[in-house]
C-alpha positions as CSV (number, residue, x, y, z in Angstrom):
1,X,-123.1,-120.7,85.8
2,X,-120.1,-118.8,86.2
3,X,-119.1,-115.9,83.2
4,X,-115.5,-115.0,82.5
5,X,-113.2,-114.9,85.2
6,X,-115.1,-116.7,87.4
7,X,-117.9,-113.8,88.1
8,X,-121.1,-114.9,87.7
9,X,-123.6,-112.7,85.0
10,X,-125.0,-110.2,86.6
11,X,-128.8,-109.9,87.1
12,X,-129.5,-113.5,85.9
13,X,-128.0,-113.0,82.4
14,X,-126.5,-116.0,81.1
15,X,-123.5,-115.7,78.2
16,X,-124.9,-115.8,74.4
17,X,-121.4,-117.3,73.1
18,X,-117.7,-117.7,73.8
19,X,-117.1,-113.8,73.1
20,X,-119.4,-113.0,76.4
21,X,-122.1,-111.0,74.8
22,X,-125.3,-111.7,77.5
23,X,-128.3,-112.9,76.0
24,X,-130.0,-109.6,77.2
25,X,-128.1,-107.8,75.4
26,X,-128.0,-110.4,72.1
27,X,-132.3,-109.6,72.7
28,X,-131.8,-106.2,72.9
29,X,-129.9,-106.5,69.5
30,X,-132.1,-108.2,67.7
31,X,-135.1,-106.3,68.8
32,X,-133.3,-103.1,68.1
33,X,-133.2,-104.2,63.9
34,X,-130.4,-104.7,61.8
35,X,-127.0,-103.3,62.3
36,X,-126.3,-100.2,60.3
37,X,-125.4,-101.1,56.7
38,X,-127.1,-104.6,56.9
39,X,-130.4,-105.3,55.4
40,X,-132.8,-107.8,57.5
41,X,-132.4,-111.2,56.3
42,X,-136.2,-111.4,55.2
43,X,-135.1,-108.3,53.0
44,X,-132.8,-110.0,51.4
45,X,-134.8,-112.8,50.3
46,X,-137.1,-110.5,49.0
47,X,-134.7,-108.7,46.8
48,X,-133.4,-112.6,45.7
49,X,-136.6,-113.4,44.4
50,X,-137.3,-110.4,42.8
51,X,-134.6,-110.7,40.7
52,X,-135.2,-113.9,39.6
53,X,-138.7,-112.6,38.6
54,X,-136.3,-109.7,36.9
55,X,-134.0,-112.3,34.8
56,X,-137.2,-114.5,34.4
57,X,-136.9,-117.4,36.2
58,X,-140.0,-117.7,38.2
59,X,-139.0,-121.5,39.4
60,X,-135.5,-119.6,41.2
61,X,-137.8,-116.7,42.8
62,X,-140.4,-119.3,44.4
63,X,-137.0,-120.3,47.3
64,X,-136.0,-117.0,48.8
65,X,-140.1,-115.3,48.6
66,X,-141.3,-118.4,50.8
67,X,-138.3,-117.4,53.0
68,X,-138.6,-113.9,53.0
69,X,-142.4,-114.7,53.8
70,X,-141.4,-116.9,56.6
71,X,-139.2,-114.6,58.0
72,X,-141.3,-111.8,57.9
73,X,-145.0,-113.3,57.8
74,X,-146.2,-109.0,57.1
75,X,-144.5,-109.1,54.1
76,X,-146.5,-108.4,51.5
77,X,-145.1,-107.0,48.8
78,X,-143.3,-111.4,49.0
79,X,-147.0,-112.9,48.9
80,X,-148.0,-110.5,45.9
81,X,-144.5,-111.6,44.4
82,X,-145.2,-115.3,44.9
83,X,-148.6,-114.4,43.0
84,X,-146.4,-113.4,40.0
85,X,-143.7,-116.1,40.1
86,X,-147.0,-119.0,40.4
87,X,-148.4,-116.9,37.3
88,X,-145.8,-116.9,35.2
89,X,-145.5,-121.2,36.2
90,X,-148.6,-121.7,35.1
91,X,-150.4,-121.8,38.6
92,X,-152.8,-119.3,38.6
93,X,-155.0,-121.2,41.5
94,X,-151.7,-120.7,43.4
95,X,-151.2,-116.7,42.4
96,X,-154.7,-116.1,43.4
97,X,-153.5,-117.7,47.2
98,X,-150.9,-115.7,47.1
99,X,-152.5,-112.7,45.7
100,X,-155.1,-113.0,48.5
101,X,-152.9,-113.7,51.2
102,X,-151.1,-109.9,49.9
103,X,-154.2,-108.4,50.2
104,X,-155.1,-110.1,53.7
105,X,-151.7,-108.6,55.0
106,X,-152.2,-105.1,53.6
107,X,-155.4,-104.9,52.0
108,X,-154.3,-101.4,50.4
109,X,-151.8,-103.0,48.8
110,X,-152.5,-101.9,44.7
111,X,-150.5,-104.1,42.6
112,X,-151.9,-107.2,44.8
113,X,-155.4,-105.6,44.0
114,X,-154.4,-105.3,40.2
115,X,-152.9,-108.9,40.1
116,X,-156.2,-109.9,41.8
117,X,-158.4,-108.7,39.2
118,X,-156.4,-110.1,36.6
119,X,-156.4,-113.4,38.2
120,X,-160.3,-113.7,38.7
121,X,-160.6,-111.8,35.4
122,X,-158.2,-114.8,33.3
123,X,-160.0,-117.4,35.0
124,X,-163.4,-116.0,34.0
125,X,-162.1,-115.7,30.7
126,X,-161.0,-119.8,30.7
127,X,-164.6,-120.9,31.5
């Protein structure tokens, strides 16, 4: 494959897109983090669902915490989130998964912990 002008890449390196970035260097980008003044797209999602947990719309946050959680499967603080937003739905076999799966991630994580106990402690009281 031939780059611009008719040279080919050098060192194997094959075009990203039409403005000649290599894919090495697209790599390099992306392992390198976000560009200054951007936040990671994962981060983003975070704050998204947040919010809605802020305005109280737990049924809005549920979208951009999976994503966030997707996108950045060591994200606790969107699991513990996710354990809030099922909560407040009405799901609290689903907040305990997601409390737990908080607490697998980063098992010093303290609200997870708190939202854990009050989980098992709720349920304990319903039987």
């Amino acid at each position: 494959m031939k780059g611009a002008g008719g040279q080919q890449p050098r060192g194997g390196e094959r075009r990203g897109d039409a403005l000649g970035v290599s894919l090495a260097e697209l790599l390099r980008q992306k392992h390198a983090g976000p560009l200054p003044g951007q936040e990671e797209p994962a981060a983003r999602f975070l704050a998204a669902g947040i919010e809605s947990l802020r305005v109280a719309d737990p049924f809005a946050a549920l979208k951009p915490l999976f994503a966030a959680l997707a996108l950045d499967p060591g994200l606790a603080k969107a699991a513990n989130n996710l354990a809030v937003a099922f909560w407040q739905l009405g799901c609290p076999d689903l907040a305990r998964t997601c409390a737990r799966e908080a607490l697998r991630i980063d098992p010093d994580n303290r609200r997870a912990k708190a939202h854990l106990a009050f989980l098992t402690a709720e349920d304990a009281a319903d039987d």
